[in-house]
N, C-alpha and C positions, 0 to 999 in steps of 0.2 A: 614367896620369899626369895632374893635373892644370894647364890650362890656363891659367898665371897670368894671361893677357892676359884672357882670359875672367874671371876674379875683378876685378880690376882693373875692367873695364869693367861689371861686376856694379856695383859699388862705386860707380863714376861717375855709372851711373843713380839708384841708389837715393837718390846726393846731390842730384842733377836733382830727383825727386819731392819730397825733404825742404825743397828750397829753393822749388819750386814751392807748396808748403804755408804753407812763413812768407813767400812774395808775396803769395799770395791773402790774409794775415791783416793786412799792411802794407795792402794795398788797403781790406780793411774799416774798420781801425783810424783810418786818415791820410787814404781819400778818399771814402769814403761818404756822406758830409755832402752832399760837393762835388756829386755826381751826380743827383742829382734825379731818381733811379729811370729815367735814362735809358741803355739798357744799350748805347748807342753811347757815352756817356760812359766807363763803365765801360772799355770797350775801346778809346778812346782814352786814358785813364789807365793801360791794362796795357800800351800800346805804348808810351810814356811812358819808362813802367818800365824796361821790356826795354829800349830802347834805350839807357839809361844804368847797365845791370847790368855789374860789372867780369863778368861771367861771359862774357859777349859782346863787351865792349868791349878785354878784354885777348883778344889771342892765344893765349898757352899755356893761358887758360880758354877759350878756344873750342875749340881742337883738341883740349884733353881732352873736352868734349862730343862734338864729329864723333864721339871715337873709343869714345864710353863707352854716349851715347843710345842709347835703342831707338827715337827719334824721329829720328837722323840723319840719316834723308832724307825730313824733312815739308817741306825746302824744295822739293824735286823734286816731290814728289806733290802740292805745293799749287798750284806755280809753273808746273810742268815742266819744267824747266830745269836743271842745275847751281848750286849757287851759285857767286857769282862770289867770294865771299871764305868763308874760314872764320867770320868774324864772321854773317856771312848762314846761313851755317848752323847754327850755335848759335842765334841770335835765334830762329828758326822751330824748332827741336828743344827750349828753355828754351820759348817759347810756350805749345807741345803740352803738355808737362808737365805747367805750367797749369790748358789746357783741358780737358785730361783727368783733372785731380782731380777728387773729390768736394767738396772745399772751393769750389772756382769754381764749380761747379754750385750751390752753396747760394747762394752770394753774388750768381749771376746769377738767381736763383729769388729771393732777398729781393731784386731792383733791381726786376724785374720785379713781383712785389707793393708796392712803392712806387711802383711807376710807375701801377697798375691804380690804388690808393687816392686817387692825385692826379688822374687823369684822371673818379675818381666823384665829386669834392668839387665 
C-alpha cells in the first residue's frame, strides 16, 4: 500500500528545491549588481529574502515545509535547539534548499570570482 503522506511530502520537497532554484535566479537577476562580489552580501540578501518569503511568513506554508522538507530539522542541527515557531523552521529548512543547489553554488562561485577580479584591479 502506498504512503500518501509520504507522496505528499515527496511533493513538498520537490517544490522546496524548485522554489529554491527560482531564489537563487531572483538573486542573480535583481541583486548581483548590488553585491560587489562580496559573498556576505550575497547572504545577507538571501536572508533578506527568506525572511519575507510568504513560504515562511505564512503559517500553513510553513507547516507544510516542517512536514514535507527533508531539511526539517536544519534548524536543530544548525542551532541545537528546537525551533521556537514553525516559521523558524521553514526559514532554516527553505535556506538549506538554497544552499544545497547547484544553482547557489554557481552564483556563490561567480560572487566569488568578482570579488578575486576587483581585489586584482
Amino acid at each position: 500500500m502506498t504512503d500518501l503522506r509520504k507522496l505528499h511530502a515527496d511533493a513538498i520537497d520537490r517544490a522546496c528545491d524548485v522554489e529554491a532554484v527560482e531564489l537563487v535566479q531572483m538573486l542573480r537577476d535583481d541583486y548581483a549588481g548590488l553585491m560587489d562580489g562580496d559573498e556576505m552580501d550575497l547572504m545577507d540578501t538571501l536572508h533578506e529574502v527568506l525572511d519575507s518569503h510568504n513560504w515562511v511568513f505564512l503559517t500553513g506554508q510553513a507547516e507544510a515545509i516542517r512536514y514535507g522538507s527533508r531539511f526539517s530539522e536544519a534548524y536543530f542541527e544548525q542551532i541545537g535547539e528546537q525551533p521556537p515557531t514553525v516559521e523558524a523552521c521553514a526559514y532554516m529548512a527553505l535556506q538549506t534548499h538554497v544552499l544545497e543547489s547547484d544553482e547557489w553554488g554557481e552564483l556563490f562561485e561567480d560572487c566569488r570570482t568578482k570579488a578575486e577580479k576587483g581585489a586584482s584591479e
